[in-house]
KOLSERO-370156 format. One record per residue (C-alpha): x, y, z; chain. Coordinates in steps of 0.1 Angstrom, whole numbers. Each point is the difference from the previous one (the first is absolute). Layout:
X;Y;Z;A
...
This chain:
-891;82;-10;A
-34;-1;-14;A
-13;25;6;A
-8;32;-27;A
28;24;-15;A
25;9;21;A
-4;43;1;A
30;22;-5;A
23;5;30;A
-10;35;14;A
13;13;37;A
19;-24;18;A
-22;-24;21;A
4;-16;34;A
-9;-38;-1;A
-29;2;24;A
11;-35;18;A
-31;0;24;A
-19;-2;-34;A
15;-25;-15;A
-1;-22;30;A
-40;4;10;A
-3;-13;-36;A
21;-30;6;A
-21;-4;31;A
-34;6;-16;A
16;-28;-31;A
10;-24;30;A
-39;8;17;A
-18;-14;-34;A
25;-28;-10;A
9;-10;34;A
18;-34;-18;A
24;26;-20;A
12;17;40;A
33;-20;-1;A
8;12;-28;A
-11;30;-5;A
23;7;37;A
26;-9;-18;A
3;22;-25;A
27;26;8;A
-9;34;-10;A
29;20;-24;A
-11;37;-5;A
15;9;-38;A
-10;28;-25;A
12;-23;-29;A
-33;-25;-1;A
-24;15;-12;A
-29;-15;22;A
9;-30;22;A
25;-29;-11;A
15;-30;20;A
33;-15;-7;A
0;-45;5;A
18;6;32;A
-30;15;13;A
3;38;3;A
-26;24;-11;A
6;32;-17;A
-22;25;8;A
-2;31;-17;A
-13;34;24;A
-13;14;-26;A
-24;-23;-7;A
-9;-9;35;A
-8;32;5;A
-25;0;-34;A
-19;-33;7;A
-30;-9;27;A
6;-22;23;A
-22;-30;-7;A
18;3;-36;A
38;-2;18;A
-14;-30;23;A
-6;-17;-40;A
33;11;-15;A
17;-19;33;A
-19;-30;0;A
7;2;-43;A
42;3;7;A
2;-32;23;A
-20;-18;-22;A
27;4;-24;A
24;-15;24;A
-22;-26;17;A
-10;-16;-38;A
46;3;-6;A
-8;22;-35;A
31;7;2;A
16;-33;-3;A
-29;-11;-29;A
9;27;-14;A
36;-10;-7;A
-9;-37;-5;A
-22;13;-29;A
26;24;-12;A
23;-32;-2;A
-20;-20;-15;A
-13;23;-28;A
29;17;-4;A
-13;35;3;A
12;24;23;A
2;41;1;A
-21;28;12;A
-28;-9;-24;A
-7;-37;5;A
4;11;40;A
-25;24;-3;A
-22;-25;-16;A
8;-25;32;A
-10;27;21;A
-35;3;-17;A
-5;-37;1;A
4;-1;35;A
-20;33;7;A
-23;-20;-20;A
4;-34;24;A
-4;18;34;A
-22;23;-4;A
-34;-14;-18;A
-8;-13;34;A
16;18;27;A
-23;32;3;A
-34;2;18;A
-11;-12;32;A
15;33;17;A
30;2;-22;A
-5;33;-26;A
13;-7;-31;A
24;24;-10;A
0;27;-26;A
13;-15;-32;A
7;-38;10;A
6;-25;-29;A
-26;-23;-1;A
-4;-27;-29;A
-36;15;-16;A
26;28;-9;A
20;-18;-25;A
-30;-21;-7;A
7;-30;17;A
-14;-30;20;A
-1;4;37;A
21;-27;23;A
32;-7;-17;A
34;0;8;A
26;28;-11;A
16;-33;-23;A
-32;0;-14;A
-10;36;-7;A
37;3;-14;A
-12;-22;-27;A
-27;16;-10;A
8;39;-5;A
31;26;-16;A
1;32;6;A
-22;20;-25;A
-28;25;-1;A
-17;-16;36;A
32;1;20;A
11;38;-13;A
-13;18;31;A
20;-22;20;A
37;8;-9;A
0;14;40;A
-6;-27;17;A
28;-12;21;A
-5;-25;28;A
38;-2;6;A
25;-37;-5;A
-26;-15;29;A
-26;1;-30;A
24;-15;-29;A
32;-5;10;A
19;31;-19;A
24;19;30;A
-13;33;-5;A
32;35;7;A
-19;0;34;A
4;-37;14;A
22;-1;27;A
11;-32;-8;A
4;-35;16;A
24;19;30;A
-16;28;5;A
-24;6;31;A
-27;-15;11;A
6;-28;-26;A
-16;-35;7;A
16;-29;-4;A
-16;-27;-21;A
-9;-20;32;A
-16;25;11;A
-21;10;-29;A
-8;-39;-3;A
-12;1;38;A
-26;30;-7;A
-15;-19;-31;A
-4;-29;23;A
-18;14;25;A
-19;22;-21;A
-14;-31;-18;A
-6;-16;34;A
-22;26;7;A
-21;-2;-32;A
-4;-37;2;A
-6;2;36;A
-26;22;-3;A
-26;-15;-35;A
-18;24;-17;A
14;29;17;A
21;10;-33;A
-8;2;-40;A
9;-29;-22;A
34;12;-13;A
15;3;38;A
-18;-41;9;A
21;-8;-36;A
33;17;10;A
-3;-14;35;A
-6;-38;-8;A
29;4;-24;A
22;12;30;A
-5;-31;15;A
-2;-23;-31;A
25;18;-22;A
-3;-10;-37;A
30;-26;-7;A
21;-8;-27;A
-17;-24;-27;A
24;-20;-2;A
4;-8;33;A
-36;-5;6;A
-3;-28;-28;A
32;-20;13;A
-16;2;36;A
-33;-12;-14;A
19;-27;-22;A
23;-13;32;A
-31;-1;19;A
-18;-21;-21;A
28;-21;-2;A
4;-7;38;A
-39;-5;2;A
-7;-30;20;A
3;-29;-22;A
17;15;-25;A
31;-21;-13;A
-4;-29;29;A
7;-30;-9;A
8;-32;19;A
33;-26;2;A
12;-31;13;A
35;11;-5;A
6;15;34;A
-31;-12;24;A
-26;22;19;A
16;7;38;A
-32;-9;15;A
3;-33;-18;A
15;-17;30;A
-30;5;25;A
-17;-23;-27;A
13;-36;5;A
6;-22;-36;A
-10;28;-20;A
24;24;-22;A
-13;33;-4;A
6;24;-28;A
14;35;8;A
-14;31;-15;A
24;16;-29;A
0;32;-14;A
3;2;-38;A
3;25;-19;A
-35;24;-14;A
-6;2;-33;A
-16;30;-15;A
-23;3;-27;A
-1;31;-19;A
-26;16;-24;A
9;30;-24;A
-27;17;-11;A
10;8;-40;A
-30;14;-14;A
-4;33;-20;A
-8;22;29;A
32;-15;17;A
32;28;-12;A
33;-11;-7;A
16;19;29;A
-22;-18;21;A
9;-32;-16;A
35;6;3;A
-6;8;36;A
-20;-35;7;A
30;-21;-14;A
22;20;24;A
-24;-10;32;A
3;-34;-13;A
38;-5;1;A
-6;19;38;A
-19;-31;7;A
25;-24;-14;A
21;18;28;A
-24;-2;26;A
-1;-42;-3;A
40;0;-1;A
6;6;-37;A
-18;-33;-6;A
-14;9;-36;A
-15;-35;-2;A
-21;9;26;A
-14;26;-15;A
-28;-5;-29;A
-10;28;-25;A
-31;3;-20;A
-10;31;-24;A
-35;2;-4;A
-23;25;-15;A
-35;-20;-11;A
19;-33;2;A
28;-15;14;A
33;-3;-18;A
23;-30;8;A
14;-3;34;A
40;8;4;A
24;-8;30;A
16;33;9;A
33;-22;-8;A
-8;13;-39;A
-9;37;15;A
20;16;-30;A
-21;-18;-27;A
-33;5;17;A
-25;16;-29;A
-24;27;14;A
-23;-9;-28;A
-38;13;-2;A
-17;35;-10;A
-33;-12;7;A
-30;-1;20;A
2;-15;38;A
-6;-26;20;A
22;-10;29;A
-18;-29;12;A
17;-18;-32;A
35;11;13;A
-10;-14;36;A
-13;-30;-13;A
31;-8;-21;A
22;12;30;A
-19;-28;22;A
2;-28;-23;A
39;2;1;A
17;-32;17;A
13;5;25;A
-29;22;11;A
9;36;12;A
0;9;38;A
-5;36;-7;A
-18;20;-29;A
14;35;-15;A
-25;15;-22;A
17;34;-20;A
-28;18;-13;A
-15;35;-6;A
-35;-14;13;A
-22;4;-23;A
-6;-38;-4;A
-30;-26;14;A
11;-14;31;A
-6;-36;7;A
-30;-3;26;A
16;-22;20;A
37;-1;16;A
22;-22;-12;A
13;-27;18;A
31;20;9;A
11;36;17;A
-3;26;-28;A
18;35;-1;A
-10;24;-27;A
21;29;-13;A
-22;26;-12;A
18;27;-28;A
-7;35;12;A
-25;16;-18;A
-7;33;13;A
-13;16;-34;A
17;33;-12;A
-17;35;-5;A
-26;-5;-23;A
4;-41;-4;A
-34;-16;6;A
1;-25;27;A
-8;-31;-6;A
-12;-18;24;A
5;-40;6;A
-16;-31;27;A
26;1;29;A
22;-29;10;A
-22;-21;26;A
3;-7;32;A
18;-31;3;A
30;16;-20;A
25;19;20;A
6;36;-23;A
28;21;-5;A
1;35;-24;A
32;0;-22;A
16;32;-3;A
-20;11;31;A
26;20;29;A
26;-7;-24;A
């Protein structure tokens, strides 16, 4: 776990259960919001860990020996510490990170681990929970307070600050690595998925139902329980088809088949309502702080529109833009569409242009890495804008930009992806 350097084995030790338990009690006293799960831990005595570990099917691993060695108040931290693990799913970040930076092995596992030692525990301790003896806390490796284990992952190696910590093992609950003791997906006492989903829910329940009662990283993991980050992609087409189906949007009228109502009118013919297909402006953002991966990736979200209005590309309208508007194209000539620009910004320009088309647009898309003057007043239609991700990297100063403003609906791209 995270607590100091496991000792060398001497005489054989008796797990001292009734120990072990009046900690979990005491943890469940002080963080009465963690009870549920802390309850459902299931205890595993085993002389392999070499403090306490938890597997992702929620078992604990509890070593006798060092029960026996550590206070009480410090086992109530080391329990409320191992569920954290489990209730913030390191274990499945873990691998999603491993995927997606293809990096795996005992090394880059350990490093997971201290990242997340690193996310749980810089605000878990105090208010009648003792720290324990050894815990990993960010000031440690030198780093900011209040991230996430992605986060911290991008900002350390292991080197000279992480040396002393070639013990630490919080088990596959922590990172996501089956360890020679995991008893595996069939063995006992192993929860099923629905049943580790339940205990997150009502854990969170608790936290939200109870303001101010726990620090900010447990309000952040709880609201994101019950408003899961989703899929960029999917946000932006929801935003886009909801503009689209705005009242107003796309109604027109016709005397080719008459209004219904039109007979409680006598001598009058009245027109019916029709809908007609959106169009959708779009404004890419090509000036020199704009990559060409995320270039590449704004022309892609363009043909998803195209999609979205039935794989009409004349009813979709592109204009690149960095401190003034290039010439506006008909998705019809996607292919031959030149991201031109390099320059300074000014998106009003691209809005401007992307208003003065004929016929007029029904919905605005502005593609854009933000940093950009913003137009004080909305324009005359629904606007989505599709923010690049810009979380800076270790050492990258941040630079920071106006927001979108109100009136435009905002979506992160390459955000929950």
């Amino acid at each position: 776990m995270t607590t100091g350097v496991p000792v060398t084995p001497g005489a054989r030790i008796t797990l001292d259960t009734e120990k072990l338990f009046a900690a979990r009690l005491l943890a469940a006293r002080v963080r009465p919001y963690l009870a549920t799960a802390l309850f459902a831990l299931r205890p595993v005595e085993s002389r392999r860990v070499p403090t306490m570990a938890v597997d992702r099917h929620w078992r604990c691993y509890v070593s006798p020996a060092f029960v026996d060695r550590t206070p009480l108040e410090e086992l109530a931290g080391v329990w409320v510490h191992e569920v954290s693990h489990l209730l913030r799913d390191h274990p499945g970040r873990g691998d999603r990170y491993a995927r997606e930076h293809g990096v795996d092995g005992p090394g880059e596992r350990l490093r997971m681990n201290i990242a997340a030692d690193c996310e749980i525990n810089d605000d878990i301790y105090g208010d009648g929970l003792a720290r324990p003896d050894g815990a990993v806390e960010p000031d440690l490796l030198r780093l900011p307070p209040g991230r996430l284990m992605e986060d911290y992952l991008g900002m350390f190696r292991l080197g000279p600050y992480t040396q002393g910590l070639a013990w630490l093992d919080c088990g596959s609950g922590a990172d996501g690595l089956e360890r020679g003791w995991d008893l595996g997906p069939l063995g006992a006492h192993a929860l099923t998925a629905q049943e580790r989903d339940a205990i997150r829910f009502r854990v969170a329940r608790g936290i939200t139902g109870s303001p101010g009662s726990a620090p900010a990283g447990w309000r952040r993991w709880a609201e994101e329980v019950f408003h899961p980050p989703q899929p960029w992609r999917d946000l932006l087409g929801a935003a886009v088809r909801s503009a689209v189906s705005a009242p107003g949007v796309g109604d027109d009228y016709t005397y080719g088949r008459p209004a219904r109502r039109g007979v409680a009118i006598h001598g009058a013919v009245l027109p019916s309502l029709r809908r007609r297909p959106p169009r959708v402006g779009v404004v890419i953002d090509t000036s020199g702080s704009v990559s060409d991966a995320e270039l590449g990736s704004a022309l892609l979200e363009v043909t998803a529109i195209g999609r979205a209005v039935g794989g009409r590309g004349d009813l979709v309208t592109v204009v690149p833009c960095d401190a003034a508007a290039q010439a506006v194209r008909s998705l019809c000539d996607a292919e031959g569409i030149p991201l031109l620009g390099g320059g300074g910004t000014n998106l009003r320009a691209g809005l401007d242009a992307a208003l003065r088309a004929r016929p007029r647009p029904d919905v605005l898309v502005v593609l854009t890495d933000g940093q950009t003057p913003w137009p004080q007043r909305s324009p005359s239609c629904r606007t989505v804008v599709g923010l690049f991700d810009r979380r800076p990297s270790p050492g990258q100063e941040s630079f920071g930009s106006e927001p979108p403003p109100a009136w435009a609906t905002v979506v992160t791209i390459g955000a929950g992806s």
